[in-house]
Every structure is written in C-alpha cells, then in structure tokens.
N, C-alpha and C positions, 0 to 999 in steps of 0.2 A: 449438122448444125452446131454453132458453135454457142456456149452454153456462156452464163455470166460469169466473167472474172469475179474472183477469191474476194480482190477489193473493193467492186462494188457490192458482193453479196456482205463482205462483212458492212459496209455501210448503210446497204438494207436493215442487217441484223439489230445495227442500236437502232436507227429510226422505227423498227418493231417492237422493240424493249421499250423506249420514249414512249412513244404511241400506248404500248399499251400500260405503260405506269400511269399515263394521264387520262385514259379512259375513263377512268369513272366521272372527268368533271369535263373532259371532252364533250362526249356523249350525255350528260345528266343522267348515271346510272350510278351515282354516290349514295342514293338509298338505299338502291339495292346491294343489302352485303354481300350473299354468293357471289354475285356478279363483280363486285366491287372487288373482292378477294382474288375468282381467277384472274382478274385482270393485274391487280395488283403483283400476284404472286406470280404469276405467267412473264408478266414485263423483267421482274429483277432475277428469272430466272435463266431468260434470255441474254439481259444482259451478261449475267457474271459466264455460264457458260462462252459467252463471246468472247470477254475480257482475256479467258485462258485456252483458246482455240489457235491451232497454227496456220495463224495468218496475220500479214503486216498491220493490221491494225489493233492488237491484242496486245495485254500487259506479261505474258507470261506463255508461251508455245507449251502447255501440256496437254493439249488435246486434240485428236488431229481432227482433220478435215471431214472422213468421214465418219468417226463418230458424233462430229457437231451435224453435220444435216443430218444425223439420226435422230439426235434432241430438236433440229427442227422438225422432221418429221414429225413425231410425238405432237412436239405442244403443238403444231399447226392442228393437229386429228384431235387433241383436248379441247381445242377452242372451238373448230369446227362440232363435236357432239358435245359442247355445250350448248347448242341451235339446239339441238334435240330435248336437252333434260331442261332447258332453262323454263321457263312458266309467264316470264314476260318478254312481250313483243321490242320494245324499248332496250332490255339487255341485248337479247339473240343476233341483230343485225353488221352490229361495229363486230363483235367477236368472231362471227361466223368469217365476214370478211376481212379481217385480219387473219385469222388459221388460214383461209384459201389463198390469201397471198403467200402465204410461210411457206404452204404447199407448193405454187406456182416457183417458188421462190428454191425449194429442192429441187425440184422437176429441173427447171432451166439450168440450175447451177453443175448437177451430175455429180455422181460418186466418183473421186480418183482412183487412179492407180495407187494404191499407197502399199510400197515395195518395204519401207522402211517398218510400218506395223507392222506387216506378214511376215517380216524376217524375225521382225521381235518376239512374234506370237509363237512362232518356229523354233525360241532358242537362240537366236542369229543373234551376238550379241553388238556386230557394228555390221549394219543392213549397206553402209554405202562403199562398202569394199576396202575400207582404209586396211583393216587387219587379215583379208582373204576369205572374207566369210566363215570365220574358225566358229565353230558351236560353242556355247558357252560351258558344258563341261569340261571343254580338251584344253582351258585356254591358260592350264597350269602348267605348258611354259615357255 
C-alpha cells in the first residue's frame, strides 16, 4: 500500500500546528489553562519542528524525515494521554482526536529508507557517493 506523499503529510503537519494553536478558541477550552497550554505549546511545536524538516515545504532541510514522524509520533501519544489525565470532558475530545490523527497520520506516511542518516551515523561523511564513501577519519588526503 502506498503511504501519503512527503507533500501532502507536510501540509497535514501545518494544518495540525494551525489547528491546534487555535484550539483553545476553536473548541471553547481558553479557560482551561492545562489544556490551553498543551494545545498551545503542542501547535508551535509542530510547527517549527516542520519549518526545519527535509521536505519541500520547510524553511531549512535539518531534520530528516524519520526523525520528524518520530516527534509526530510523540506529540500525537501526548495529545492522545492527554484523554486520560485531563479532568474535563470539553478539553479531552478535540485533543484526543487531533493525536489520533497525528497517529493515522505516521502510520500512512511510513518511515524511509534514509541511507544518507545511517551513513552519517556510521562516520560516512558523503552518504550519496560523490567521495566513494571514504570514512571520515581516512579523509586526510
């Protein structure tokens, strides 16, 4: 099965961020400050991790691919056991289902192949072959 293009998940990722910056007046959960706060701090933390994610729609490629659906993973599992510790009915609903979208939202999209971190992580210090894959200690000369 084929999973969601890069493109549309990053244009998921702001409409998640959006979303949940506005939550608290979306939903009428500006009372509530816990609630008000994950949502707050959830939204702009989506965002800016997206901002600097390697994909077309980002300000700056330093973060690859799978370690951003790893911070989705995370904040989707924050939001979702937020359902659990939150105490009102009125908070728990929008958030739970925001996280399970985030969820849905890793699941479809798939972890890459990503040759270039594992080469990195390795020492490798040009993973796409320009230099013959020389180890970064030998590469004096």
């Amino acid at each position: 099965m084929r999973g969601i293009p890069l493109t549309a998940h990053a244009v998921l990722d702001y409409l998640v961020g959006l979303l949940l910056l506005g939550a608290p007046w979306i939903f009428d959960i500006s009372g509530q400050t816990i609630g008000s706060a994950v949502c707050l701090t959830m939204g702009y933390m989506v965002i800016m991790y997206s901002l600097f994610t390697d994909y077309k729609l980002s300000i700056f490629r330093a973060i690859p691919i799978n370690a951003h659906l790893m911070c989705d993973l995370f904040s989707g599992l924050i939001l979702v056991c937020f359902y659990a510790w939150s105490q009102t009915n009125g908070v728990k609903w929008p958030l739970a289902a925001i996280g399970g979208f985030q969820l849905l939202f890793v699941f479809f999209t798939g972890f890459r192949d990503d040759r270039a971190a594992e080469a990195h992580s390795i020492g490798y210090t040009d993973p796409h072959g320009l230099m013959d894959m020389v180890p970064a200690t030998n590469r004096h000369a």
